[in-house]
N, C-alpha and C positions, 0 to 999 in steps of 0.2 A: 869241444865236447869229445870224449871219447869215442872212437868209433868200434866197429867190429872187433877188431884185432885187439884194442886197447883194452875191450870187455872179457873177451875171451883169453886174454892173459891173465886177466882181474881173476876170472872164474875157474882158471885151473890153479894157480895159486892159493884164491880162497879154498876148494875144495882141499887140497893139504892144511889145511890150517885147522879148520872146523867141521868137517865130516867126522859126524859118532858122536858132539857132543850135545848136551842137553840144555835147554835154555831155563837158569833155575831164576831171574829176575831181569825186567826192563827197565829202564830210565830215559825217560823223553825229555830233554829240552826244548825241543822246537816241536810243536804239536803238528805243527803246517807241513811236516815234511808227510805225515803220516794220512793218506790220501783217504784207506778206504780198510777198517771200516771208519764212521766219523767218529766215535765215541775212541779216542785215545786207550779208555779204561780196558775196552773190550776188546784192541789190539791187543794189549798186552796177557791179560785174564787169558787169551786162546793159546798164545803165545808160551808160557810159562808151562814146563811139564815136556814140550814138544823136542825131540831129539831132530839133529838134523844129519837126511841120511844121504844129501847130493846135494850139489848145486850145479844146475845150468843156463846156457843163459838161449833166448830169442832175443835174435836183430840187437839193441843194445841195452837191453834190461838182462837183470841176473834174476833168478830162481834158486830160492832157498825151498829145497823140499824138505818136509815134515812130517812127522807120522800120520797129522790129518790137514796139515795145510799147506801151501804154496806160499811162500812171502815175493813180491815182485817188486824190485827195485834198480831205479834206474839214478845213477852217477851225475846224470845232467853236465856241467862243465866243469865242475871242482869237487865231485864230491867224491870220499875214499875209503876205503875199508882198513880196518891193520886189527890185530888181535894182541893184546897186554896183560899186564899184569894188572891187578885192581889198585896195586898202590903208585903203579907210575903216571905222571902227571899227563892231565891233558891241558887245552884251550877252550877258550869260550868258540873256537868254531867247531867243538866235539859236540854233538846232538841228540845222539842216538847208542844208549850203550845195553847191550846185549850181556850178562853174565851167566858165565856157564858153572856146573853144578864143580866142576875140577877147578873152577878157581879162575880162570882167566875169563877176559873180556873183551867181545869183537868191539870195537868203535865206529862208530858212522860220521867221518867226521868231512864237513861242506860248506867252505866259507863263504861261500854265495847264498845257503840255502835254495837252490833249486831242486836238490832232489827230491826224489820221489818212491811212497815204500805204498803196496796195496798188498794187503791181503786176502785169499781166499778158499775157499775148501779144494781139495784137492780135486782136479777132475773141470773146476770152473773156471781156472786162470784163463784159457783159450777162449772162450764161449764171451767174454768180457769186456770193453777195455780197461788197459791199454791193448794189451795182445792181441786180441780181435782184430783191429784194427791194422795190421801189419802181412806186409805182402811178403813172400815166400824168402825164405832163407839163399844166399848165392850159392851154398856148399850143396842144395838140397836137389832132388830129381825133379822139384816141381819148375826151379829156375832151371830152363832148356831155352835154349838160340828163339824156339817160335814162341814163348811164352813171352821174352823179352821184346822180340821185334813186334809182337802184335800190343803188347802195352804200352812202346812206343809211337807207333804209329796212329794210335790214337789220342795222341796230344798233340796242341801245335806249340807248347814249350821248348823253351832253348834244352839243350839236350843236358845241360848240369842240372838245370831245374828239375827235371824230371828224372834223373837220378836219385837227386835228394830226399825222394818223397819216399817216405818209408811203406808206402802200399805197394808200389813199385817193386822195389828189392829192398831187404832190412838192411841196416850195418853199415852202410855207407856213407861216409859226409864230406867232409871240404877236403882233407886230406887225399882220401882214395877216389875220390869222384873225378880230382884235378890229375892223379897219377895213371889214373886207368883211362881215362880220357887221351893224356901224351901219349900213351903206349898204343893205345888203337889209331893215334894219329886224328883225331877227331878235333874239331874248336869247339869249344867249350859254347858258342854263342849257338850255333847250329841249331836251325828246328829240328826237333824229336822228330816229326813224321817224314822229314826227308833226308835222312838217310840211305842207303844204296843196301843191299840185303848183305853184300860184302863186310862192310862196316858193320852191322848188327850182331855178323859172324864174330867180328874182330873183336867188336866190344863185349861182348857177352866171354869171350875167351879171355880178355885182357884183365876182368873186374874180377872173375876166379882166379888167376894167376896171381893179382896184384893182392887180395886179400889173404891168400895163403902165405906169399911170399913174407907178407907183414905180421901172419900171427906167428911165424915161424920164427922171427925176428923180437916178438915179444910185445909189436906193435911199435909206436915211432913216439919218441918224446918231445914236442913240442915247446913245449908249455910248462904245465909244473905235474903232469901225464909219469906216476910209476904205480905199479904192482902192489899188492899188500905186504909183499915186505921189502918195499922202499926201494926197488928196483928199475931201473930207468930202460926204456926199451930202445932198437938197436936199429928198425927200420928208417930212420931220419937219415941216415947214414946213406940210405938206395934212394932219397924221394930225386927224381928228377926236376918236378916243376914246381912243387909246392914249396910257400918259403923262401923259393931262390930269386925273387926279384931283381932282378936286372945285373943278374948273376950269366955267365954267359951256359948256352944250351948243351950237357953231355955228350950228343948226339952229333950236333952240327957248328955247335959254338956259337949260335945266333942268341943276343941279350934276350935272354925272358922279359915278358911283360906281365902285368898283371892288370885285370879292368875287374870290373863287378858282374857278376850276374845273380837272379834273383836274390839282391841285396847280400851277396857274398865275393869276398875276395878272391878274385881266381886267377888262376895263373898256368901261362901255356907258353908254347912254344911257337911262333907266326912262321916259321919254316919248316918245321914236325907238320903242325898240324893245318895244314892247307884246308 
């Protein structure tokens, strides 16, 4: 699944592509992606007329702003954006297609079908979920050293787990959670609440370094992870732990391991991270 970095590449991207243009017809293939409102008809009816004058994104949904609405849409593990011509071809994994009043057409295209698109009037996205429900941005003043160590210390989750959780900090997932983890020196298995206030320091400085480092990079391509115009990102090149299974350690040259935690593949370093 895309994480922070990967979204926020998506989302400056996209804003070159389709800021200023106007949405003059929809086309839904997959009804199911289209979360809220339920009535597909009336997605689109709100939809049609609306110019789009920004896009950004929270934690790992994008935000399509509009002259009266918000569209919220989240990539899930394969889903992607690219913007076309009306007569170049697509696939039966294209779902969702957007034309604009000049002629071209954004694609929603998700061969898993997981994603996810909610609409709502401007001013409501936050008040709602999904957004609602999402804890503080890493980039933002609200995520601060004692904001993080008192959210950790009241769980007795292994410290990935509790990463993961998006009320926690947004934007993070198996990629960054397992990198920012090596870098503060931490084992992935660790209880959250027993941590040393040191490490809290570490980690809390480690997950903003390591998320910058990555969108600055363009994000990290894994998988089948590029941009809206087909652009493959350049952090995979920096992951130290993630990936490299029984690859030996940057740092010390000790074999990486990899074991599971809350039902996720994870991988560290057993000499880093004492």
């Amino acid at each position: 699944m895309p994480e922070l970095p990967e979204v926020e590449t998506v989302r400056r991207t996209l804003l070159q592509l389709v800021k200023g243009k106007t949405i003059k017809q929809i086309t839904i293939y997959w009804p199911k992606i289209i979360k809220k409102p339920d009535d597909i008809d009336q997605f689109r009816d709100a939809l049609v007329g609306q110019t789009i004058h920004d896009v950004k994104r929270r934690g790992k949904f994008l935000k399509f702003i509009l002259d009266d609405y918000v569209l919220v849409s989240h990539l899930r593990m394969e889903g992607r954006y690219g913007l076309y011509k009306p007569d170049e071809e697509y696939d039966h994994h294209t779902h969702v297609f957007f034309s604009f009043e000049d002629g071209t057409q954004l694609r929603y295209r998700d061969v898993r079908k997981f994603g996810t698109m909610h609409l709502f009037k401007i001013g409501e996205e936050e008040n709602e979920p999904p957004l609602s429900l999402l804890g503080p941005e890493p980039f933002s003043k609200e995520f601060t050293e004692a904001y993080l160590q008192d959210r950790l210390k009241k769980t007795t989750r292994k410290i990935k787990a509790a990463l993961l959780d998006q009320t926690v900090v947004v934007g993070l997932g198996n990629i960054y959670v397992d990198e920012a983890l090596f870098r503060a020196g931490i084992r992935p298995e660790r209880i959250a609440n027993q941590l040393t206030s040191a490490e809290y320091k570490l980690l809390h400085r480690e997950i903003i370094a390591t998320l910058e480092e990555a969108v600055a990079k363009g994000g990290s391509t894994v998988r089948s992870y590029v941009n809206t115009q087909g652009e493959i990102g350049m952090f995979q090149l920096q992951l130290f732990v993630y990936g490299r299974t029984n690859e030996p350690c940057k740092q010390c040259g000790t074999i990486l391991t990899k074991t599971v935690v809350g039902g996720r593949g994870t991988h560290y370093c057993e000499n880093c991270q004492k």
